[in-house]
Each structure stands twice: as structure tokens, then as C-alpha cells.
Legacy VTK file of the C-alpha trace (Angstrom):
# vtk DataFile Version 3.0
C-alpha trace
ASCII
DATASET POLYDATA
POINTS 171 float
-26.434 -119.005 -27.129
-23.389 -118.610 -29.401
-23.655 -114.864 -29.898
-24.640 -114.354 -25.832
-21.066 -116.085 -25.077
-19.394 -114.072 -27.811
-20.302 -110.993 -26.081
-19.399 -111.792 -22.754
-15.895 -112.753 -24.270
-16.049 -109.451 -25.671
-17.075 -107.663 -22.475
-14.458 -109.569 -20.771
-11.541 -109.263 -23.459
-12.578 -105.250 -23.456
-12.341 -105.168 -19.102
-9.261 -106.801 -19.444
-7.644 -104.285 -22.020
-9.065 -101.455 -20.460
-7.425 -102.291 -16.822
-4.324 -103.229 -18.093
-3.643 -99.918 -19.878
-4.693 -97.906 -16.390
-2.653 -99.643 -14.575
0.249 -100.063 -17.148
0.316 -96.174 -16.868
3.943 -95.230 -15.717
3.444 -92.206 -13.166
6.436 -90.432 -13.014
8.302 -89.864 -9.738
8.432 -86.451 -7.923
12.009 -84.612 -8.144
14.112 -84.639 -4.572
13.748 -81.290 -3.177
14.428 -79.973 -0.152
12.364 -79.728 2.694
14.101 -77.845 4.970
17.564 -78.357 7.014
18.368 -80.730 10.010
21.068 -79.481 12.973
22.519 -81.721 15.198
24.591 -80.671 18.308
26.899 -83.889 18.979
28.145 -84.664 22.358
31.967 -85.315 22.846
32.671 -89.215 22.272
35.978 -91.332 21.884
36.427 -93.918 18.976
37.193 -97.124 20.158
38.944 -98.923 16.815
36.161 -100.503 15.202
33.369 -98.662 16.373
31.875 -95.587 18.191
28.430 -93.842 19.373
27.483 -90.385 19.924
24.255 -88.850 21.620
22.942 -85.666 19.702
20.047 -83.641 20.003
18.821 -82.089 16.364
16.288 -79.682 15.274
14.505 -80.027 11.834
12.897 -77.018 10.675
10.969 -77.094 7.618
10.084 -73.693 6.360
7.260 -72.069 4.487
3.699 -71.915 4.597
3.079 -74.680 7.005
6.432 -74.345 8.972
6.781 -76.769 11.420
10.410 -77.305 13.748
10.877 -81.260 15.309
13.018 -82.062 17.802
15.015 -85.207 17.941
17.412 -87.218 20.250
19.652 -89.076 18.380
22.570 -91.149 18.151
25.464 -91.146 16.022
27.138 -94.489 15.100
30.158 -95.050 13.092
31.604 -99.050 12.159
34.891 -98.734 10.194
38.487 -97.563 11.808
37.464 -94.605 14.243
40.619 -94.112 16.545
40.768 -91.075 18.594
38.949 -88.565 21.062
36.497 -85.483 19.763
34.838 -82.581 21.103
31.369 -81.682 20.680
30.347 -80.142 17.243
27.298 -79.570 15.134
26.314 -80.885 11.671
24.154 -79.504 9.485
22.362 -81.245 6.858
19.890 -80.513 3.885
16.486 -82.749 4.094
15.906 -83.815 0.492
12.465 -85.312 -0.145
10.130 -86.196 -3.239
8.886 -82.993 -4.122
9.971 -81.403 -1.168
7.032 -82.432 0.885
7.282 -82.869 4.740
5.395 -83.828 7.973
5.882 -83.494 11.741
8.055 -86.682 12.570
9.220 -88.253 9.527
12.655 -88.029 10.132
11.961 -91.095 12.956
13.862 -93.413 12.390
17.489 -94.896 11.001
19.152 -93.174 8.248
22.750 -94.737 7.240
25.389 -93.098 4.913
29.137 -92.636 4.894
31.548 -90.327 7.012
34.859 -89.776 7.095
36.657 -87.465 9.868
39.979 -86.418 11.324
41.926 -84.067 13.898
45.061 -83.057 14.925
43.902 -80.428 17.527
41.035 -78.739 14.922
39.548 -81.066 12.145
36.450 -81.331 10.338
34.303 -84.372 9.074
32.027 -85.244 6.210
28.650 -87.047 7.006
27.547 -87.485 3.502
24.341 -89.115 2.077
22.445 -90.415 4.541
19.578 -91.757 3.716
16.590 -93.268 5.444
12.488 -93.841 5.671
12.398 -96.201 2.496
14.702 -94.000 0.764
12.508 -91.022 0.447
14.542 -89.027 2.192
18.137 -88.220 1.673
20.377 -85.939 4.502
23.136 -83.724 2.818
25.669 -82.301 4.192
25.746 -78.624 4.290
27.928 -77.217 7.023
29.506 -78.393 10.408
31.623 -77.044 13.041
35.426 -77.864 13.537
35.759 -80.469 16.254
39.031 -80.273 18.695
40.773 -83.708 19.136
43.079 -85.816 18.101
41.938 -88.896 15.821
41.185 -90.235 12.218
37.746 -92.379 11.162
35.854 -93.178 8.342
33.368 -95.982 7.719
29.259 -96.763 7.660
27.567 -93.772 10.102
24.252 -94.385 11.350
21.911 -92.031 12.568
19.232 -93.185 14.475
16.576 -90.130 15.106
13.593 -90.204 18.231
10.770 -87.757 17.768
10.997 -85.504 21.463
7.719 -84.562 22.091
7.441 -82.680 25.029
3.726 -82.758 25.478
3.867 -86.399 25.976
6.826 -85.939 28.752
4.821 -83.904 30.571
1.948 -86.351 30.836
LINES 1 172
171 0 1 2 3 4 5 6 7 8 9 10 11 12 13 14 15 16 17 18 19 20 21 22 23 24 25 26 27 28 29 30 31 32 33 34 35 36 37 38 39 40 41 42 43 44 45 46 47 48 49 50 51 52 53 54 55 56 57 58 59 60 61 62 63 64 65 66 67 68 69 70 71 72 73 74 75 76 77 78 79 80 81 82 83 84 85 86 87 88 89 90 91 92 93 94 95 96 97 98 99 100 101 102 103 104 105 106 107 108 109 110 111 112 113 114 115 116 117 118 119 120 121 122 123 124 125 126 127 128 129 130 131 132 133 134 135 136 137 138 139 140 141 142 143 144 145 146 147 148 149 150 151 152 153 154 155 156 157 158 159 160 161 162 163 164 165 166 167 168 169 170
């Protein structure tokens, strides 16, 4: 009986070992690349001290192989000192993703970073690191119109995207 336990300890001690080193296995994460480029068209708004909010309408287009172009409505949301009255403008923004992987819709969702804007007839903002979907994907800023008003901001931005699908509209 003695040697029959023995080798079930054995078995067991050996499952054990063997388990633990699979799943002490470290698998390294995938470099952010990107995944292709968001544009957002912003509607005019007003700041009103200690916060404001924005409609937009955005386009991501991911490019290659399996290109694929979403279209969002959004909303742009800024707590922190925003003073001041702006035009419309557009924002461009780099999609950064493990690997560089994407998929129709992902982009649903919040995403909150930083900005920082101001005008004295022309100006020009910064929308900078957003980031969103359990932090797998990052928005940089790239490029961005000049927006005509008069006002100075700069505080937490949100940006809360809604997958448009016009199929379902049409239903």
C-alpha cells in the first residue's frame, strides 16, 4: 500500500509542477501600433466655466487588407476651466492598438485624456492621449483644424463614441 500512495504523491507532486510552469509562462504583450486614424468633425459649442459638451460625428478608417471605415456620433466633454465660444473644427487622431489589430466597432465606447485649447479669433487645441476600451486602445493626436473664437480651456476631455450603423436605422 505504501509504494501505491508514494506514486500517487508522485503523480500528483509531478501534475502540480508541470501546471505551474505552463501557466507561470510570462507571454509577452503585443507592441501598440496603429490601426488606422480617427476624424472627428466637431460642432460649434460655448464653454460654460467648469464644463462643456460638443456633438461630433467621426469616421475611423482602418486600412489594409481587410479595410473597414466606422462611423460614429460622438460627444466631446471637457471638466476643467473652459471659458469662451468656438467654431466647428476637426481633429484627427492616430488609433494605437496591441499589435495594430482592429474590428468593426471597437472604438464604442468612452475614451478620456487631456486637452488644452485657446483663441483669440484663430486658435488651435491639443486633445492628447485618450485612451479607452480597457486601455487597449490609445487616440493620438495627429492634426486638427484652427477653430475661430474667442476663449481659453484645458482640463479632463471625454469622448464618448456610438457605433452609426445605418442598416439598423433603416429597419
Amino acid at each position: 500500500m505504501r509504494p501505491i500512495l508514494s506514486l500517487a504523491f508522485a503523480g500528483f507532486l509531478a501534475a502540480s509542477l508541470s501546471a505551474e510552469a505552463r501557466t507561470a509562462a510570462p507571454v509577452a504583450p503585443q507592441p501598440m501600433k496603429q490601426a488606422g486614424t480617427l476624424t472627428c468633425t466637431i460642432q460649434p459649442g460655448a464653454g460654460l466655466v467648469i464644463a462643456s459638451a460638443r456633438a461630433a460625428t467621426c469616421v475611423f478608417d482602418h486600412p489594409g487588407a481587410d479595410y473597414f471605415s466606422d462611423n460614429y456620433e460622438a460627444r466631446l466633454s471637457r471638466f476643467g476651466l473652459d471659458i469662451g465660444v468656438m467654431s466647428g473644427q476637426s481633429i484627427k487622431w492616430a488609433v494605437m492598438t496591441p499589435g495594430g489589430h482592429a474590428y468593426p466597432g471597437m472604438l464604442s465606447g468612452s475614451h478620456i485624456g487631456s486637452s488644452s485649447e485657446a483663441a483669440l479669433g484663430m486658435g488651435a487645441g491639443a486633445q492628447t492621449n485618450f485612451s479607452g476600451a480597457g486601455n487597449t486602445v490609445v487616440l493620438e493626436q495627429i492634426g486638427s483644424t484652427l477653430g475661430v473664437g474667442l476663449g481659453l480651456s484645458f482640463g479632463e476631455t471625454r469622448l464618448d463614441l456610438d457605433i452609426h450603423d445605418p442598416l439598423a436605422l433603416a429597419l
